[in-house]
DRENPA-627001 format. One record per residue: residue number from 1; x, y, z of N, C-alpha, C in turn. Coordinates in nm, 4 decimals. Layout:
N
<pos:NUM; n.u:X; n.v:Y; n.w:Z; ca.u:X; ca.v:Y; ca.w:Z; c.u:X; c.v:Y; c.w:Z>
...
//
This chain:
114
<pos:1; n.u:2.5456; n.v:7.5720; n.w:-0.0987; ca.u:2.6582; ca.v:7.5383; ca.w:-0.0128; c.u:2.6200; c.v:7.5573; c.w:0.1340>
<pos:2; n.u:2.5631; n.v:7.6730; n.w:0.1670; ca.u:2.4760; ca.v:7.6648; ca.w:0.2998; c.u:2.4011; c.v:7.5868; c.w:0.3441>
<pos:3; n.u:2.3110; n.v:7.5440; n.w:0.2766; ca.u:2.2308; ca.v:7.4196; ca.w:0.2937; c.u:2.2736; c.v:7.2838; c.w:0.3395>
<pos:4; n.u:2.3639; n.v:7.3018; n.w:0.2266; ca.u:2.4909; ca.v:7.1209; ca.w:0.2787; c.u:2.5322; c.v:7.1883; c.w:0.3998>
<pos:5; n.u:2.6069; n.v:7.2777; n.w:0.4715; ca.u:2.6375; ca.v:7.2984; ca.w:0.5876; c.u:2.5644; c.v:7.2432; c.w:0.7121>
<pos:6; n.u:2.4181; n.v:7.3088; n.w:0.6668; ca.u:2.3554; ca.v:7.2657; ca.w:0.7560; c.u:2.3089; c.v:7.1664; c.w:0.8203>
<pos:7; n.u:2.2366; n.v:7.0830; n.w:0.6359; ca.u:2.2946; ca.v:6.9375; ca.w:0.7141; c.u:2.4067; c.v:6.8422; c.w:0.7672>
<pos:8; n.u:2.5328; n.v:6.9339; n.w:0.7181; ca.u:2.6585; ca.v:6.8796; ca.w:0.7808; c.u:2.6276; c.v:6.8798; c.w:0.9161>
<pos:9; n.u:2.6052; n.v:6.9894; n.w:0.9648; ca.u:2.6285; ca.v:7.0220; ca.w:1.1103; c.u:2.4651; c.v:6.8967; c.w:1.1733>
<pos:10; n.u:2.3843; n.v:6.9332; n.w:1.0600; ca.u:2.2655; ca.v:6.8343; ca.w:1.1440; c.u:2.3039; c.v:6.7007; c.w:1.1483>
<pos:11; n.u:2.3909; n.v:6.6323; n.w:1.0386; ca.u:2.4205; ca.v:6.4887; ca.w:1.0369; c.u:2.5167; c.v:6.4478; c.w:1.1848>
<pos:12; n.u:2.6206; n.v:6.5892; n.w:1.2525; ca.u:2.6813; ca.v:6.5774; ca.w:1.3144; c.u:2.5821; c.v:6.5806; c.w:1.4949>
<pos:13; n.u:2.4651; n.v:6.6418; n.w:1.4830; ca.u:2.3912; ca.v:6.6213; ca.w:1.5542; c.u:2.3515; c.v:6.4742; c.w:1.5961>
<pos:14; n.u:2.2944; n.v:6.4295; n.w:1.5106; ca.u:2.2654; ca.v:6.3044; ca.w:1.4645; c.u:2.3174; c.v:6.1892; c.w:1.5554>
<pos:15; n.u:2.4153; n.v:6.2203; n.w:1.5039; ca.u:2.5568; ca.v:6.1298; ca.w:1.5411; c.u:2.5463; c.v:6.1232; c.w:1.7010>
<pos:16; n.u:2.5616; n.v:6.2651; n.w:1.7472; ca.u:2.5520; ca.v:6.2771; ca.w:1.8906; c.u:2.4398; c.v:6.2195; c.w:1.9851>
<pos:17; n.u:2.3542; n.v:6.2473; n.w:1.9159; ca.u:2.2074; ca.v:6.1500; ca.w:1.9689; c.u:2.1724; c.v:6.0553; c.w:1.9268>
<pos:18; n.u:2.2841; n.v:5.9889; n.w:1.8779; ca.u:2.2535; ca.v:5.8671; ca.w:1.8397; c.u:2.1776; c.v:5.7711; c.w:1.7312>
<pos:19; n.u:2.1224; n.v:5.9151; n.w:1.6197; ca.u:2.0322; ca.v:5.8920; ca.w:1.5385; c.u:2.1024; c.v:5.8766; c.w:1.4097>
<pos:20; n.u:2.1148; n.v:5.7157; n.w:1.4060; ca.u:2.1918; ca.v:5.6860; ca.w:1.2750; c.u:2.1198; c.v:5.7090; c.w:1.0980>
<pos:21; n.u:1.9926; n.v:5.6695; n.w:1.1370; ca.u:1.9042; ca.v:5.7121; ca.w:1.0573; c.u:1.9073; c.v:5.9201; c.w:1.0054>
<pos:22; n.u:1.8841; n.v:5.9357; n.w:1.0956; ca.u:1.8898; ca.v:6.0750; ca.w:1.0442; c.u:2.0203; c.v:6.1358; c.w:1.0158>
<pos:23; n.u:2.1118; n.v:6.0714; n.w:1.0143; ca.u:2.2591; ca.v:6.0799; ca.w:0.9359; c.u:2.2604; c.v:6.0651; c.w:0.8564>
<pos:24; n.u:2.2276; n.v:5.9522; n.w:0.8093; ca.u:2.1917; ca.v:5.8773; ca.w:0.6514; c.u:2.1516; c.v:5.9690; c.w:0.5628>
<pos:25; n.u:2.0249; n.v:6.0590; n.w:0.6173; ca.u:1.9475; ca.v:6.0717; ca.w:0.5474; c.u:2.0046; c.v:6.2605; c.w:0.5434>
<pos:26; n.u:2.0367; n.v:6.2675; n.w:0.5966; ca.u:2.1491; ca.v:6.4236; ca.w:0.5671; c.u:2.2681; c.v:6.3744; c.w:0.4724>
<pos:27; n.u:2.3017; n.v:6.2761; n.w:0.5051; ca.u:2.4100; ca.v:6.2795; ca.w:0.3981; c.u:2.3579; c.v:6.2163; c.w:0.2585>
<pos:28; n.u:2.2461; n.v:6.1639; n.w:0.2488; ca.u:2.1773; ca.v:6.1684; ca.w:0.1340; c.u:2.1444; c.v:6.2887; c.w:0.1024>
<pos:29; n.u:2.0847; n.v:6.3487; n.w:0.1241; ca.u:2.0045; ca.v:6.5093; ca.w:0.1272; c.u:2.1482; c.v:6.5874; c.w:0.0088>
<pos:30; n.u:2.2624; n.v:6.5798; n.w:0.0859; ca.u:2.3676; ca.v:6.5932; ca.w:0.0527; c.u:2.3969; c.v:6.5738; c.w:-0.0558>
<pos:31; n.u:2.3816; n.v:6.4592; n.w:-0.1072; ca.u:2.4856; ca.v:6.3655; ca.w:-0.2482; c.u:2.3284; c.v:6.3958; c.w:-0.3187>
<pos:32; n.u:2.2187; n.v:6.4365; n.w:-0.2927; ca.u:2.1281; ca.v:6.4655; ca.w:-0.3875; c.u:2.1401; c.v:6.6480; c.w:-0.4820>
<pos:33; n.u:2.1840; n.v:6.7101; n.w:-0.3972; ca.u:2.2405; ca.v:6.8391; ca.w:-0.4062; c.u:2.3174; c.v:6.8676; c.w:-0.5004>
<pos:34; n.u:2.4561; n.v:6.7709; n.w:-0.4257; ca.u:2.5776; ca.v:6.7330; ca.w:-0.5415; c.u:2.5173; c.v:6.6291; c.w:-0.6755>
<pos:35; n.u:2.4088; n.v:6.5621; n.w:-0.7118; ca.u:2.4020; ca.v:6.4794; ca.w:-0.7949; c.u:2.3270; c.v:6.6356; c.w:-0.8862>
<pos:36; n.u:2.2449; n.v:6.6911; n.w:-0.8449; ca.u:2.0751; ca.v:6.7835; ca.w:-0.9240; c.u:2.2140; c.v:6.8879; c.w:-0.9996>
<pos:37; n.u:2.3304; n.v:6.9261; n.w:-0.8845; ca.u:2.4079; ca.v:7.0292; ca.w:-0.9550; c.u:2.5313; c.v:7.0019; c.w:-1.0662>
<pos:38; n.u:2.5121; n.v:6.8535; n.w:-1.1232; ca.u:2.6967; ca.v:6.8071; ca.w:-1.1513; c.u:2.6430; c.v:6.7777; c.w:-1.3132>
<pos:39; n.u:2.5923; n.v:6.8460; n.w:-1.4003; ca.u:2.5962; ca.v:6.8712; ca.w:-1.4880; c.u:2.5645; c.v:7.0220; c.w:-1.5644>
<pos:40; n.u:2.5709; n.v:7.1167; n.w:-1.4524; ca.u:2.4772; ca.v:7.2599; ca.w:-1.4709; c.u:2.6493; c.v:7.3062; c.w:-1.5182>
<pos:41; n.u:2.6241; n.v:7.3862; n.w:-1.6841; ca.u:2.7079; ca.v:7.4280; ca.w:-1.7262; c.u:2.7487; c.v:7.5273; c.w:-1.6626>
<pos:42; n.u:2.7399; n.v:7.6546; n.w:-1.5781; ca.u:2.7832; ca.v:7.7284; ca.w:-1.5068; c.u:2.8945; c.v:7.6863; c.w:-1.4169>
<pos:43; n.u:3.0091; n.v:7.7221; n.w:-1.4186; ca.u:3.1337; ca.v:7.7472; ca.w:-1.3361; c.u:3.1058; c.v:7.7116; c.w:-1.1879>
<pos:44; n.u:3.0362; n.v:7.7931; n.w:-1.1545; ca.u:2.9495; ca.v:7.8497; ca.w:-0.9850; c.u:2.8618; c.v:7.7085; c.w:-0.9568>
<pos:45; n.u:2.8377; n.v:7.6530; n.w:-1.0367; ca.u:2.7637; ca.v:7.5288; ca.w:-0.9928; c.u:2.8706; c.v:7.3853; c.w:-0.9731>
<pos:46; n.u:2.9897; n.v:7.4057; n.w:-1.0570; ca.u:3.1025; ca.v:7.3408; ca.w:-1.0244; c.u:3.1774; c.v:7.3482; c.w:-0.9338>
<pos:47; n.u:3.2044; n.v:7.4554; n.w:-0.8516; ca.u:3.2506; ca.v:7.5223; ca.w:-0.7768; c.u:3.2240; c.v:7.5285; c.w:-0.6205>
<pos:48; n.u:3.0379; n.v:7.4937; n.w:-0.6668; ca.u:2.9521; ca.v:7.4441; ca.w:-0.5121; c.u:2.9447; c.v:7.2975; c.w:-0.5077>
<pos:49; n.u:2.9724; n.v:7.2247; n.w:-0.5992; ca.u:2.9799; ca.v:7.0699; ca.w:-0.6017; c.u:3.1008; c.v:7.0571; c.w:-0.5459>
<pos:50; n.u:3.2385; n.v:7.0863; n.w:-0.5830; ca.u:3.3645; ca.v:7.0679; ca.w:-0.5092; c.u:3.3663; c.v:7.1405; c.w:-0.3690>
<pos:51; n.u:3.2979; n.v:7.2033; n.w:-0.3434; ca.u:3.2381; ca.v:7.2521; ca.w:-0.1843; c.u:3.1805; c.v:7.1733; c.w:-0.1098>
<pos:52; n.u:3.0698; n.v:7.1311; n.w:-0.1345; ca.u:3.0042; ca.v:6.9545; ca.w:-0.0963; c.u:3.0493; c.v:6.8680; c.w:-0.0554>
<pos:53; n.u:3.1373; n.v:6.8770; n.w:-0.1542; ca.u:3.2139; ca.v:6.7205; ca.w:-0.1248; c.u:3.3485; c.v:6.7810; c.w:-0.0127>
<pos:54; n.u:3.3648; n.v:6.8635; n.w:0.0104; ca.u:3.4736; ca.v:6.9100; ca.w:0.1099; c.u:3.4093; c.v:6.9030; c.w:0.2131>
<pos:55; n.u:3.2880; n.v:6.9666; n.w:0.2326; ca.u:3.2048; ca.v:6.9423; ca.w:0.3530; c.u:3.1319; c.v:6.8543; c.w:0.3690>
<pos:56; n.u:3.1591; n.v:6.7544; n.w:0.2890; ca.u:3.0801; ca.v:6.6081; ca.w:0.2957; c.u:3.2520; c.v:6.5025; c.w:0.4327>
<pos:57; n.u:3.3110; n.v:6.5332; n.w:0.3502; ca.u:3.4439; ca.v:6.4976; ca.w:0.3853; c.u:3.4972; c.v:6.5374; c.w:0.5052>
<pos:58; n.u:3.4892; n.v:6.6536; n.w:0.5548; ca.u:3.5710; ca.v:6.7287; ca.w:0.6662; c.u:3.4498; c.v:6.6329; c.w:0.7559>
<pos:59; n.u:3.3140; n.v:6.6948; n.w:0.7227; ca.u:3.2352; ca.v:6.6047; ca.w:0.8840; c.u:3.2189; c.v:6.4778; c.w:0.9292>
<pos:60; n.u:3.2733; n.v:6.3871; n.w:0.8002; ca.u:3.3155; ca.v:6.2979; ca.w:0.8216; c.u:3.4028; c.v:6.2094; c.w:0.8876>
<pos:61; n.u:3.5134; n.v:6.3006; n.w:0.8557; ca.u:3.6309; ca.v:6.2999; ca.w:0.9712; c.u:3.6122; c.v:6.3331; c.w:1.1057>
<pos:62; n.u:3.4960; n.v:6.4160; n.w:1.1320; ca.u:3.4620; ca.v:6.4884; ca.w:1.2497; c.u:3.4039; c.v:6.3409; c.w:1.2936>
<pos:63; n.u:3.2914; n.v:6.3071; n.w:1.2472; ca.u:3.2279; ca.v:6.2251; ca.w:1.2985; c.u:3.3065; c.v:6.0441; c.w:1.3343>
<pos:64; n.u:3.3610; n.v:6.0364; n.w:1.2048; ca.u:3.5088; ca.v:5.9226; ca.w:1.2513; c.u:3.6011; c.v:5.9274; c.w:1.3879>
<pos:65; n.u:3.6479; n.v:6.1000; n.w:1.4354; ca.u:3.6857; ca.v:6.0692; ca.w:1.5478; c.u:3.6475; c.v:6.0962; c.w:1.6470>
<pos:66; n.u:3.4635; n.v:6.1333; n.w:1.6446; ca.u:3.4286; ca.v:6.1089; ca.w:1.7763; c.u:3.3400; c.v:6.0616; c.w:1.8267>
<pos:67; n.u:3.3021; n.v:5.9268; n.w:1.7304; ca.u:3.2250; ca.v:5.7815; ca.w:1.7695; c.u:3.2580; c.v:5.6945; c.w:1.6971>
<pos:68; n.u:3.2416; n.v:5.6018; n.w:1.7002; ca.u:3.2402; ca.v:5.4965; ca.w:1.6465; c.u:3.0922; c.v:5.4047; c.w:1.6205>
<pos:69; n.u:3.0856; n.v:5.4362; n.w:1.4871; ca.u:2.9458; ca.v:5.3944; ca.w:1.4055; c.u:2.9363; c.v:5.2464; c.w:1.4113>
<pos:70; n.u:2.8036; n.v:5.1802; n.w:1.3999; ca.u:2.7816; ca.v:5.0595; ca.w:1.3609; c.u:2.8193; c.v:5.0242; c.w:1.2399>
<pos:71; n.u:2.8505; n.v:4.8989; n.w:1.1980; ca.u:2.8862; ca.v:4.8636; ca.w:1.0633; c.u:2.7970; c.v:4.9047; c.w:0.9468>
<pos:72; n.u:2.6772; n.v:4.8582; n.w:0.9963; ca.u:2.5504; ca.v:4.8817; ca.w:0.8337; c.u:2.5611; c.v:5.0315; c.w:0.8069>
<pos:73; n.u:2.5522; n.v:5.0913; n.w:0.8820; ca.u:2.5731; ca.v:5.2536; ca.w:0.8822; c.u:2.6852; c.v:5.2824; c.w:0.8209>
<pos:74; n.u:2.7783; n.v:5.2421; n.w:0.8555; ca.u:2.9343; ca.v:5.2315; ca.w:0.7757; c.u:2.9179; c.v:5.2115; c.w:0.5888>
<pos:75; n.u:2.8491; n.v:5.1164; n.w:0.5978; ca.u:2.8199; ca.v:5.0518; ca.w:0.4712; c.u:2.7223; c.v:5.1462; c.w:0.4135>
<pos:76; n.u:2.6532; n.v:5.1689; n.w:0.4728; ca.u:2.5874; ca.v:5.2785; ca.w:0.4208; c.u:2.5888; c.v:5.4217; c.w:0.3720>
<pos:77; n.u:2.6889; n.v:5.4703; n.w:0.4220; ca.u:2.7616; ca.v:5.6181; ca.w:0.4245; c.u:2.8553; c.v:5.5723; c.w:0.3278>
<pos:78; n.u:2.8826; n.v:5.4548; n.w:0.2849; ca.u:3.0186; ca.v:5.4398; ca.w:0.2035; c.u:2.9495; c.v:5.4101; c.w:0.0654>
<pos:79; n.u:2.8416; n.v:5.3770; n.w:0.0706; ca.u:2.7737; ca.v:5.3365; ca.w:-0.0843; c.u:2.7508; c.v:5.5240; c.w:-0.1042>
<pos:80; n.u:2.7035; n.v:5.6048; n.w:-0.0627; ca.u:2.6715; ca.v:5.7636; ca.w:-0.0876; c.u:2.7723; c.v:5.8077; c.w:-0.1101>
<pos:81; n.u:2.9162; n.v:5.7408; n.w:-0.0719; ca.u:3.0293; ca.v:5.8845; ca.w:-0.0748; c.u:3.0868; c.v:5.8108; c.w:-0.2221>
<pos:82; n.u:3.0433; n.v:5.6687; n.w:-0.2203; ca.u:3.1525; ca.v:5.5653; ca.w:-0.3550; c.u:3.0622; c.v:5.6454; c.w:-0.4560>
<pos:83; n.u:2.9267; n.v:5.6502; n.w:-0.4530; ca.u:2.8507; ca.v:5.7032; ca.w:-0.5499; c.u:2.8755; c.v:5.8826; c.w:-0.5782>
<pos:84; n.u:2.9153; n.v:5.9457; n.w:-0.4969; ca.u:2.9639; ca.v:6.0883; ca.w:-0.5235; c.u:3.1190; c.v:6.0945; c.w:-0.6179>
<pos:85; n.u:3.2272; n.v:5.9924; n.w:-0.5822; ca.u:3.3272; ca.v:5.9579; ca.w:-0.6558; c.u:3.2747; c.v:5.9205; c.w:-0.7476>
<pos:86; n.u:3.2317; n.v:5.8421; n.w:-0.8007; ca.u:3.2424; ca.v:5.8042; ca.w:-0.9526; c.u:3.1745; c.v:5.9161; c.w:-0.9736>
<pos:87; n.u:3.0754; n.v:5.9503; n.w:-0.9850; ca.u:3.0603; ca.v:6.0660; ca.w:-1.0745; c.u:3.1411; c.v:6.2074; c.w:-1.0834>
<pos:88; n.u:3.2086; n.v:6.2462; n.w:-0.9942; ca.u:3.3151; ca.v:6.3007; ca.w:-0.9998; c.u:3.4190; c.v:6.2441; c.w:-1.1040>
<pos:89; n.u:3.4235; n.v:6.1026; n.w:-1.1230; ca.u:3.5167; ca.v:6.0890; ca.w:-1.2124; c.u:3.4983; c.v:6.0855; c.w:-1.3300>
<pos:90; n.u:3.3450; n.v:6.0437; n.w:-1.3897; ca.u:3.3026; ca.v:6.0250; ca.w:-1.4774; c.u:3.2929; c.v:6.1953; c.w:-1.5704>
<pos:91; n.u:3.2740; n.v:6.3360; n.w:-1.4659; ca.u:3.2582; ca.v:6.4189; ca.w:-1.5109; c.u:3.3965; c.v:6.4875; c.w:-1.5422>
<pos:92; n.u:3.4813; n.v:6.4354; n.w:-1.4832; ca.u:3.6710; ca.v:6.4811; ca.w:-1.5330; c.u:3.6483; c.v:6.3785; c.w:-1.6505>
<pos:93; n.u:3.6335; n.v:6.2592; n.w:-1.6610; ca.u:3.6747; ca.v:6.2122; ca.w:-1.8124; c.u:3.6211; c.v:6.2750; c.w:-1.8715>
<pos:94; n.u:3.4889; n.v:6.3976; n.w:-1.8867; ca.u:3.3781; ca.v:6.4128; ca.w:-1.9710; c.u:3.4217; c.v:6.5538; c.w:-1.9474>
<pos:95; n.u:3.4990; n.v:6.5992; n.w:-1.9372; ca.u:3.5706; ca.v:6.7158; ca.w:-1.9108; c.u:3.6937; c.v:6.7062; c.w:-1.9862>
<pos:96; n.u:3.7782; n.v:6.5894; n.w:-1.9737; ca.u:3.9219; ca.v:6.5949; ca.w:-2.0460; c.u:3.8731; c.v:6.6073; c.w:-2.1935>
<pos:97; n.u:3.7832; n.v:6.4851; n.w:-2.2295; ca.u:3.7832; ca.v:6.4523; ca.w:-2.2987; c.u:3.7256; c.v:6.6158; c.w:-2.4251>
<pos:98; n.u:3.6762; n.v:6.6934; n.w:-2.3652; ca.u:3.6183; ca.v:6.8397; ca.w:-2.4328; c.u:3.7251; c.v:6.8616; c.w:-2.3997>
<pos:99; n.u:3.8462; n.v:6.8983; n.w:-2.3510; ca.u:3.9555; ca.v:7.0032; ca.w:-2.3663; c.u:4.0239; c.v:6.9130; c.w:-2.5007>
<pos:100; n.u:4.0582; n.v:6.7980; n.w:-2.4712; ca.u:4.1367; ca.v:6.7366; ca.w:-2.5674; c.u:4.0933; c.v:6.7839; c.w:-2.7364>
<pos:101; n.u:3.9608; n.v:6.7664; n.w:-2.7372; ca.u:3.9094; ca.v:6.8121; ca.w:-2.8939; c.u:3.9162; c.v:6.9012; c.w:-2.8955>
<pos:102; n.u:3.9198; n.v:7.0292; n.w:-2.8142; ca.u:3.9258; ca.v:7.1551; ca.w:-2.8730; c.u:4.0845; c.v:7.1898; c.w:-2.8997>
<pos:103; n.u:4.1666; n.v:7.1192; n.w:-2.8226; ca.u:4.3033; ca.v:7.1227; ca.w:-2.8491; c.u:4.3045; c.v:7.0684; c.w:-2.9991>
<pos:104; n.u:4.2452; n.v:6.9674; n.w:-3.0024; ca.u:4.3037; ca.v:6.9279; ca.w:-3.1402; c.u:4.2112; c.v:7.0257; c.w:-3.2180>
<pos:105; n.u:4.1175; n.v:7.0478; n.w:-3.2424; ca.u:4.0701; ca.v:7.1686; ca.w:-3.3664; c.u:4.1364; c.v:7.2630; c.w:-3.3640>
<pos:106; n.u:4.2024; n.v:7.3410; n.w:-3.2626; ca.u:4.2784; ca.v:7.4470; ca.w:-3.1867; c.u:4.4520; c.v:7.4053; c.w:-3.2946>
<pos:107; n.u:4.4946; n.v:7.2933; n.w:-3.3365; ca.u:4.5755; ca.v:7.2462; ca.w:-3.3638; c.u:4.5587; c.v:7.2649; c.w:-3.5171>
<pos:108; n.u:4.4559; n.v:7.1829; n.w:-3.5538; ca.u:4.4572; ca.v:7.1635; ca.w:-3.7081; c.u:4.4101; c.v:7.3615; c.w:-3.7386>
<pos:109; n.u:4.3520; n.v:7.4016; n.w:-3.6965; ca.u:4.3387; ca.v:7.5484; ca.w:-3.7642; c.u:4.5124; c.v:7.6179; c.w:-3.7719>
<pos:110; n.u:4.5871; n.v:7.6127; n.w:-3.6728; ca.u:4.6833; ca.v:7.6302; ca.w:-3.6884; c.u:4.7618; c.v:7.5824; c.w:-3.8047>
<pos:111; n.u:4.7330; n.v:7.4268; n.w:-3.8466; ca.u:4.8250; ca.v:7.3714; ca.w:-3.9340; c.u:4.7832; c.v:7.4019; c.w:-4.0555>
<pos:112; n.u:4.6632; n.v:7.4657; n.w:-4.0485; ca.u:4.5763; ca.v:7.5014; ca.w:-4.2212; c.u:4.6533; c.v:7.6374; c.w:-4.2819>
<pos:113; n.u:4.6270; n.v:7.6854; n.w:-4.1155; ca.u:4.7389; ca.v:7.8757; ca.w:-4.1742; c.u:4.8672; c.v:7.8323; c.w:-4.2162>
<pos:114; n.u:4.9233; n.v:7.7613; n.w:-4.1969; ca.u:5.0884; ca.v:7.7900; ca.w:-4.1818; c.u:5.0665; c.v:7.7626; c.w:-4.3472>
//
């Protein structure tokens, strides 16, 4: 989570000097972090992925209101953040979908006692 900070704050550098390239490539740095950690069964590794993406997000906003980016760059930052969403979503379906079965085994053991 420190690490993403840092390049938060470096992508926000970036920005300031004008170096669209080295934005890119922090906020890649970024969604590589969040991609290596979004299947690690540990809690704490879930926990620093929804951190990521908060600080992927907040400097974003930072950086939205205080320049205004070129388009390809636009397009570019938006294919990294579309690609951090879906897998975020893909890992809640792959998440429901394990609570739901244990509900239902959780169910039928119940209906065996009665």
């Amino acid at each position: 989570r420190d690490y993403a900070r840092r390049l938060a704050f470096e992508a926000d550098l970036c920005v300031i000097k004008g170096d669209y390239e080295g934005l890119l490539k922090a906020f890649r740095s970024m969604a590589s972090i969040y991609k290596s950690l979004e299947h690690e069964p540990f809690l704490i590794s879930q926990l620093v992925n929804f951190a990521i993406t908060g600080i992927m997000c907040d400097h974003i906003d930072w950086i939205f209101s205080h320049c205004e980016l070129p388009e390809d760059v636009l397009l570019k930052l938006n294919d990294i953040i579309t690609e951090i969403i879906k897998q975020q979503k893909k890992i809640k379906k792959m998440k429901l979908f394990y609570y739901e079965k244990k509900l239902v085994e959780k169910k039928l053991v119940l209906y065996k006692n009665i």
